[in-house]
C-alpha positions as a LaTeX table, in Angstrom:
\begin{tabular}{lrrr}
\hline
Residue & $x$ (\AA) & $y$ (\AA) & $z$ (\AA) \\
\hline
Unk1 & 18.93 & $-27.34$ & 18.14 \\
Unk2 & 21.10 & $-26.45$ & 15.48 \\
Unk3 & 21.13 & $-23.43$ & 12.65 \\
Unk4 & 23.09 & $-22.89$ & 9.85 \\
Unk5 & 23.85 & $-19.43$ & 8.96 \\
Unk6 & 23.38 & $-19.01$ & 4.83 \\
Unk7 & 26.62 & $-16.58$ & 3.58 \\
Unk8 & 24.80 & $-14.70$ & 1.59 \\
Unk9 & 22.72 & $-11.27$ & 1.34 \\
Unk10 & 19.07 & $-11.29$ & 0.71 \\
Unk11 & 15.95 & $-8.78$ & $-0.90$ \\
Unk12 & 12.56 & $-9.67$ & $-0.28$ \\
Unk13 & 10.88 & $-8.58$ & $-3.17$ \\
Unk14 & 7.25 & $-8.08$ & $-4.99$ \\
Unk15 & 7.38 & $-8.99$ & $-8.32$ \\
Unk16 & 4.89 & $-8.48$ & $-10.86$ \\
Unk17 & 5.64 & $-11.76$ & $-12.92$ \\
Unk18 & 7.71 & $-14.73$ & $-12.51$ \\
Unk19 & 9.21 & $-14.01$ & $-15.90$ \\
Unk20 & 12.55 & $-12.73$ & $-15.02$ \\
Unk21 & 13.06 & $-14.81$ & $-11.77$ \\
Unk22 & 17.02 & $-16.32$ & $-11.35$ \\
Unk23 & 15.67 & $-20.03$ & $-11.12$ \\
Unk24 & 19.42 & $-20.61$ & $-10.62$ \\
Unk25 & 19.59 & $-18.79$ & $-7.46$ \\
Unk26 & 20.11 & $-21.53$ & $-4.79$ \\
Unk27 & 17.51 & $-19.61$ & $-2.66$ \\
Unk28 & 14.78 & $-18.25$ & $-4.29$ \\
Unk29 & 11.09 & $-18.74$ & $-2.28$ \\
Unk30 & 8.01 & $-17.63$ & $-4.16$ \\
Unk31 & 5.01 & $-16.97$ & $-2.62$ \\
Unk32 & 1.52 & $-16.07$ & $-4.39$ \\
Unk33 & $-1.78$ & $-15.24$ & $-3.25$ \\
Unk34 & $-4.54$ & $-13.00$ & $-4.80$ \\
Unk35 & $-3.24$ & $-10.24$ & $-3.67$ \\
Unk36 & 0.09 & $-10.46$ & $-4.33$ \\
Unk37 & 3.33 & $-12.18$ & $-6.01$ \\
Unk38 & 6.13 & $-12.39$ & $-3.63$ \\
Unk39 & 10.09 & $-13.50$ & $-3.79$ \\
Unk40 & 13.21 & $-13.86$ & $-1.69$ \\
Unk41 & 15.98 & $-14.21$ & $-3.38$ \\
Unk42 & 20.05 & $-13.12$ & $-3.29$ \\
Unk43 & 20.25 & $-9.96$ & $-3.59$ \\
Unk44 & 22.28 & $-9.72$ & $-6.74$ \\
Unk45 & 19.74 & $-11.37$ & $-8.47$ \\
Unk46 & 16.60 & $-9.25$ & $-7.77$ \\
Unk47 & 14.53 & $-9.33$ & $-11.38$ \\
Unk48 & 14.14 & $-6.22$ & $-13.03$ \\
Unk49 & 10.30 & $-6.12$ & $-13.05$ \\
Unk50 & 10.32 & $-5.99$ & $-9.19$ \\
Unk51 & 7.88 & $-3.53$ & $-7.77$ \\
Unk52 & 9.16 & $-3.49$ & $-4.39$ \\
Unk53 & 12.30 & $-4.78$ & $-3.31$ \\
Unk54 & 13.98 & $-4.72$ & 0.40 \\
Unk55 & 17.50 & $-5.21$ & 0.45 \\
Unk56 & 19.94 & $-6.05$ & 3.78 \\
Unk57 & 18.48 & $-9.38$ & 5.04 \\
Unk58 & 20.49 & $-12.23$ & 6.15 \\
Unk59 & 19.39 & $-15.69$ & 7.27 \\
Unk60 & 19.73 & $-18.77$ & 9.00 \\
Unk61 & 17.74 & $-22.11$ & 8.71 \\
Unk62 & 17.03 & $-24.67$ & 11.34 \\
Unk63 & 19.10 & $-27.58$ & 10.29 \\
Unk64 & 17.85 & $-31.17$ & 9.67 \\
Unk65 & 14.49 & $-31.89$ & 8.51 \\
Unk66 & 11.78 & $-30.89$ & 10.84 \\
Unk67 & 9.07 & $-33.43$ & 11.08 \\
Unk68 & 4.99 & $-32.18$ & 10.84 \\
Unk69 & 4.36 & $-33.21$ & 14.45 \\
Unk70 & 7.10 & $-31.07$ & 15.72 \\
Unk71 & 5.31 & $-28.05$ & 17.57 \\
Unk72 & 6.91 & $-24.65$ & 18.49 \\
Unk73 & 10.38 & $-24.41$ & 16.92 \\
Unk74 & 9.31 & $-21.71$ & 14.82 \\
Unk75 & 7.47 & $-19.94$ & 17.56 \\
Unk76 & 9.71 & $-19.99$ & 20.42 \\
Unk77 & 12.85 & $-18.65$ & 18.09 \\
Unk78 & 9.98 & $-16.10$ & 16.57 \\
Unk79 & 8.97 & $-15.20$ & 20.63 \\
Unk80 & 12.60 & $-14.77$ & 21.59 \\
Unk81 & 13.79 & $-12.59$ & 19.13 \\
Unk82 & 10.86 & $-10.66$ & 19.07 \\
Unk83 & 11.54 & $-10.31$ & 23.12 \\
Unk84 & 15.23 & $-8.64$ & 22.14 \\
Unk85 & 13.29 & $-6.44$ & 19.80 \\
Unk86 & 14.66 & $-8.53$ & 16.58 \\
Unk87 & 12.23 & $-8.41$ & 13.78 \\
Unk88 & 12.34 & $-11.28$ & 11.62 \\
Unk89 & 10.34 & $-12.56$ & 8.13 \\
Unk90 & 10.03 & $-16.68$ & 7.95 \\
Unk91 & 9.85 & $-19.03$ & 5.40 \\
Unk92 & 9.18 & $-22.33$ & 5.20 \\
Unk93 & 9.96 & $-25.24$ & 3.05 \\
Unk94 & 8.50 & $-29.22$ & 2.62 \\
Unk95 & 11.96 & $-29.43$ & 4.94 \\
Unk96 & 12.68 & $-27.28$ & 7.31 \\
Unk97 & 12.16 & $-23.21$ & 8.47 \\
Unk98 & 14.81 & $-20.18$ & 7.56 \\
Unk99 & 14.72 & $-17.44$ & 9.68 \\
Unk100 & 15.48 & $-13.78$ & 7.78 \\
Unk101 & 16.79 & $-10.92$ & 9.87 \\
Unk102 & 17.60 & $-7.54$ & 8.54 \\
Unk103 & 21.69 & $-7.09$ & 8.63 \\
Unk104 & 22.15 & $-4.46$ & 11.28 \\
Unk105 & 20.16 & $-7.24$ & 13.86 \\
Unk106 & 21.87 & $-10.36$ & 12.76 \\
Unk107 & 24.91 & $-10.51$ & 14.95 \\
Unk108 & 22.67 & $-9.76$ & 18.15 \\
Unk109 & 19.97 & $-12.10$ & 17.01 \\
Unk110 & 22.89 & $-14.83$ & 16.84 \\
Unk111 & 24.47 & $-13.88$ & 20.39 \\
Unk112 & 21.07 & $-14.00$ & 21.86 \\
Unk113 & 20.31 & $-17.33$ & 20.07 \\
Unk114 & 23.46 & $-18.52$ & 21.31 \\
Unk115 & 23.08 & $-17.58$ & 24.88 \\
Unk116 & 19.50 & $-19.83$ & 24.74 \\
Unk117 & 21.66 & $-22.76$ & 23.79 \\
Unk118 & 20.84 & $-22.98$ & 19.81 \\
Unk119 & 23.96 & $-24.08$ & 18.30 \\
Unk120 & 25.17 & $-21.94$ & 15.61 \\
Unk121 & 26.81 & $-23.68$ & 12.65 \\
Unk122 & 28.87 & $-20.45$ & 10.44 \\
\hline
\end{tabular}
């Protein structure tokens, strides 16, 4: 399976509005529920009326488009990560899955992807 790494910097926000969200931003994944209003987005475009914003996250997505009947993709690169003690916070799209990983655990979370046979497209 292949990933493509995204060259760019992340925050994974909570934002009290979607008035001063970047619509722009070539990556920018809302998510809302009763509780909450949440956003991932590049980093140098975090909206002002954030109310709490996490910065240092880079990410990868699985490349092609992953069909509904596909089972376990996002689980067995969540369960071997997790195994080298890599955190990781997932979104997904209509498309396909992207995989954040805080900056200080992305080059090891690559190697150990690598070293399981995922093909790493930089």
């Amino acid at each position: 399976m292949e990933l493509k790494i995204i060259n760019r910097k992340f925050s994974i926000c909570k934002v009290e509005d979607l008035s001063q969200i970047d619509y722009s931003d070539e990556f920018c994944f809302i998510g809302k529920t009763d509780e909450e209003l949440s956003l991932v987005c590049s980093t140098e475009l975090v909206p002002q009326n954030a109310i709490e914003c996490d910065n240092g996250w880079k990410t990868f997505r699985i490349q092609g488009v992953l069909d509904f009947s596909l089972i376990g993709i996002l689980s067995k690169i969540s369960t071997l990560l997790a195994d080298n003690k890599i955190g990781i916070f997932a979104v997904s799209t209509y498309n396909t899955d992207y995989i954040l990983i805080k900056e200080e655990n992305f080059e090891k979370a690559i190697n150990v992807l690598e070293c399981d046979g995922y093909i790493i497209n930089r």
